[in-house]
N, C-alpha and C positions, 0 to 999 in steps of 0.2 A: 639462212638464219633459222633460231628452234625455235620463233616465239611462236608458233603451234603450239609451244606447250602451256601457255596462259591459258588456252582454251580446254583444258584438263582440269583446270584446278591448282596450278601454281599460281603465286603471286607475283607481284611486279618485282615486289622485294628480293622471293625468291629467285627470280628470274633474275634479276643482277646479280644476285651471288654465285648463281651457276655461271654465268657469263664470264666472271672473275674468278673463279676457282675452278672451276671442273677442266680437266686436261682436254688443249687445244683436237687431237685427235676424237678424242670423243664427241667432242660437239660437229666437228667435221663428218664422223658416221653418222652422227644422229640427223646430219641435213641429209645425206646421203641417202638414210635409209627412213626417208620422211614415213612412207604409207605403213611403215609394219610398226615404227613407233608410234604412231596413233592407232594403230589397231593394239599394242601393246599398252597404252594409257585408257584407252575404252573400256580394255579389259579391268584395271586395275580401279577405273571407276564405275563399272557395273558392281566391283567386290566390294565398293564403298571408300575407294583411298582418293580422297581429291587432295586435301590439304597435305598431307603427308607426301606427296610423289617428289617432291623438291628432295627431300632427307632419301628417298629412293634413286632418285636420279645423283645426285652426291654423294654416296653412300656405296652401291650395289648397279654402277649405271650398266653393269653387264643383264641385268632384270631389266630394261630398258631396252637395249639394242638386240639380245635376242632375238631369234626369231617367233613369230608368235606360234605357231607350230609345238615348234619346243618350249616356249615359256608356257604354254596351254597344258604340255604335257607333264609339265612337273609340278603341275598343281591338282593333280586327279587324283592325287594317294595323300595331301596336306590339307589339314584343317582349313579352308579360308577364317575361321572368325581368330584362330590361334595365330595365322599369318598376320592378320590387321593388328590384332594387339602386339607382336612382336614387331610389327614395321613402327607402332605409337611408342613403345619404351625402350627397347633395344634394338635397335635395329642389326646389330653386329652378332646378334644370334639368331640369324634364319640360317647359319653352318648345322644351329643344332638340330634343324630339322629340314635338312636334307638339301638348303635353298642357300 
C-alpha cells in the first residue's frame, strides 16, 4: 500500500483520489519501489512542495517513480522556485522546461 505518502504532505482526500484514479501499475511500482519514492517526496519537500505532490503524483507520476539519482539530476541546471510555481499553476508545463 502507498499511504507513505500522507506522511509527505498529501491529504486523506488526496489520497483517495489517487487510489481511485491513478493507473493500477503505477501504484503497484510505487509499493514496489517504496525507499526511492520517499527519498523522492523528501526531496520535493525540502524544495517546499507538500501540498501540491498529489496534482504531482496524478499528473507527472513518472517525477515520482524515478529514480532519485536521475530525478536529482534534472534538477541541477532548473530554477527550483520557477519549478514550484509551475507545479502551483500549470503543472502540464514543466515540458517547457526541460521536466
Amino acid at each position: 500500500m502507498i499511504d507513505f505518502i500522507k506522511e509527505y504532505g498529501v491529504s486523506n482526500l488526496d489520497f483517495e483520489y489517487i487510489m481511485h484514479n491513478l493507473k493500477s501499475d503505477v501504484i503497484e511500482l510505487m509499493c514496489l519501489s517504496e525507499d526511492n519514492i520517499r527519498k523522492n517526496l523528501k526531496f520535493y519537500n525540502d524544495m517546499g512542495i507538500t501540498g501540491d505532490l498529489a496534482k504531482i503524483i496524478m499528473t507527472r507520476p513518472d517525477l515520482i517513480v524515478n529514480d532519485f539519482k536521475n530525478l536529482k539530476s534534472m534538477f541541477d541546471n532548473v530554477d527550483k522556485e520557477l519549478f514550484i510555481n509551475i507545479v502551483k499553476t500549470s503543472i502540464e508545463d514543466l515540458v517547457l522546461i526541460g521536466i
